[in-house]
N, C-alpha and C positions, 0 to 999 in steps of 0.2 A: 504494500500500500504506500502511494506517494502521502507525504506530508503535505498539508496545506494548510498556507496559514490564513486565515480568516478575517481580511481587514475590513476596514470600515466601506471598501467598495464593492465587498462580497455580500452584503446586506439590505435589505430596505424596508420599508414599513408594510406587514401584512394587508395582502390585498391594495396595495399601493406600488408605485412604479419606481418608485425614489426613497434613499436613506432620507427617514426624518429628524434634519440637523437640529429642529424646534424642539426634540424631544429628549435626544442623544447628543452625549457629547463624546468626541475622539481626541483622544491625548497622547500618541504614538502608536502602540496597540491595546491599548486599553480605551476598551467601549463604558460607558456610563452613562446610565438611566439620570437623568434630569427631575428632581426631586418636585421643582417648581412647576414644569411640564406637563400636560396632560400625558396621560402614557400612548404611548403605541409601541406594540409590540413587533419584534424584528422576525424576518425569516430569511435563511441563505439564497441567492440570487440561486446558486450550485445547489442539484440533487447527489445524493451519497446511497450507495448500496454497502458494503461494509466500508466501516471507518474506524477510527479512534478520535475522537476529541477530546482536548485536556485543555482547560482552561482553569484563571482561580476566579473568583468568587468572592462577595462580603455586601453582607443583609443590613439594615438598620434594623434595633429592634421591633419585634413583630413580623419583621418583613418575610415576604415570599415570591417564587417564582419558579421557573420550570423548564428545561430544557427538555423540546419534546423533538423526536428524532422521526425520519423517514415520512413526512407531511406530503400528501401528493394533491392532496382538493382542497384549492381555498374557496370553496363552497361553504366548507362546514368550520365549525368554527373548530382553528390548528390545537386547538389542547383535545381535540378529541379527534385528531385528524393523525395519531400515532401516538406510540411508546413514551412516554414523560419521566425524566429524572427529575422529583422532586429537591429541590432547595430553598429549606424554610428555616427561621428563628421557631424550634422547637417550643422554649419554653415561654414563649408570649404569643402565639399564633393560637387562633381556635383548633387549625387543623393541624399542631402539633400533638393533640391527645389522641389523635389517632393512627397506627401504628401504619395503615394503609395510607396514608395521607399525610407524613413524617418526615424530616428531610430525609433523601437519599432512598425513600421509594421508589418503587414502580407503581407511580401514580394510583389511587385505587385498585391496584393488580397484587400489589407484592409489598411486602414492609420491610423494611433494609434487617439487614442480619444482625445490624449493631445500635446502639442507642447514638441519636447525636444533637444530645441538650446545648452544649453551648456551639451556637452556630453564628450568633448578632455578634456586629460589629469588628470580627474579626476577618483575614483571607482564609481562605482554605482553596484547595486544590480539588479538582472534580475531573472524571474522565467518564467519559461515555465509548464502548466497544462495542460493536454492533460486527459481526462474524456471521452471513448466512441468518439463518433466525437464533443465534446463540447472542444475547446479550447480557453486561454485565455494567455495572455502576459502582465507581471508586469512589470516596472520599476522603483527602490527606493520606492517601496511598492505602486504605484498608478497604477492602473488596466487600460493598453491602449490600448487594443482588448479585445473583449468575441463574440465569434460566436460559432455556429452550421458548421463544416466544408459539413454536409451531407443537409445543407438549399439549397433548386433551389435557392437562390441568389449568395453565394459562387461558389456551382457549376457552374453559371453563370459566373461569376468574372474568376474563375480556367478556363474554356474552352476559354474564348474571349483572356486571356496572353497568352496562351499555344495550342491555335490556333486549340480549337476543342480537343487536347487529355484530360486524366484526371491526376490528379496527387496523384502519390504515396502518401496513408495515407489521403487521402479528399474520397475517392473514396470508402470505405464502405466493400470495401474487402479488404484492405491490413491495419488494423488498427494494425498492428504489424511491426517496423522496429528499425532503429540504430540512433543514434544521430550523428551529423556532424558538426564540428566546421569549418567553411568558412574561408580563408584568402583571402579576396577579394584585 
């Protein structure tokens, strides 16, 4: 797999044709959500079938958002448009009490294999591995998913949240799509 590195012109506002400067700020390779901003959230110009992406990361408290992987229809809205690496302040978020919805989840699918309470205000490191339907999610280099997205357990998991559909990039035929930075 080549490396790619992902700048500020690899980007642009969901369902939008252009990076929104109004909303994001670029400061060499470092992207930043604009506090004052209304949000819009980003999606990669480039689609990706297997990858790795390692970037870091840092929440204010409460904060949340989501790295959702393999997005092919912006029809639907992209948090439900593929696979989500949860990244959230644990212990001030609502959806910190729940283990499915916890940083370093699999979105409603999966709850990271390790607790990760203090997440506000600091960096931390995050990788997303996407291999065929084999993905996995890192946090500060400790491994807190690894599945098969094409296992009848998953599948299982994906149809009972999503109420019977299946979801973009789990589903065996759409292993190609966009990355998508959430501002939840």
């Amino acid at each position: 797999m080549a490396e790619i590195e992902l700048t500020a012109a690899a980007w642009r506002g969901y369902a939008q044709q252009d990076f929104p400067a109004h909303a994001w700020s670029v400061d060499g390779n470092l992207l930043r959500a604009m506090a004052a901003a209304t949000g819009v959230d980003l999606i990669s110009r480039e689609s990706f079938a297997d990858f790795t992406l390692s970037l870091e990361w840092r929440l204010p408290r409460g904060g949340s958002t989501a790295v959702v992987h393999r997005v092919a229809d912006e029809s639907v809205p992209a948090t439900h448009g593929g696979p989500a690496l949860t990244l959230l302040d644990d212990a001030h978020h609502r959806d910190g009490a729940d283990s499915l919805t916890s940083c370093g989840a699999l979105f409603g699918i999966m709850a990271p294999w390790h607790d990760l309470r203090d997440s506000a205000n600091a960096y931390h490191s995050a990788r997303v591995v996407m291999q065929g339907m084999r993905l996995e999610h890192w946090i500060d280099e400790q491994q807190v998913i690894g599945c098969d997205l094409a296992s009848a357990d998953v599948q299982a998991r994906i149809a009972q949240l999503l109420f019977g559909r299946s979801l973009s990039g789990c589903d065996g035929a759409s292993a190609l799509g966009a990355l998508f930075l959430d501002l939840l």
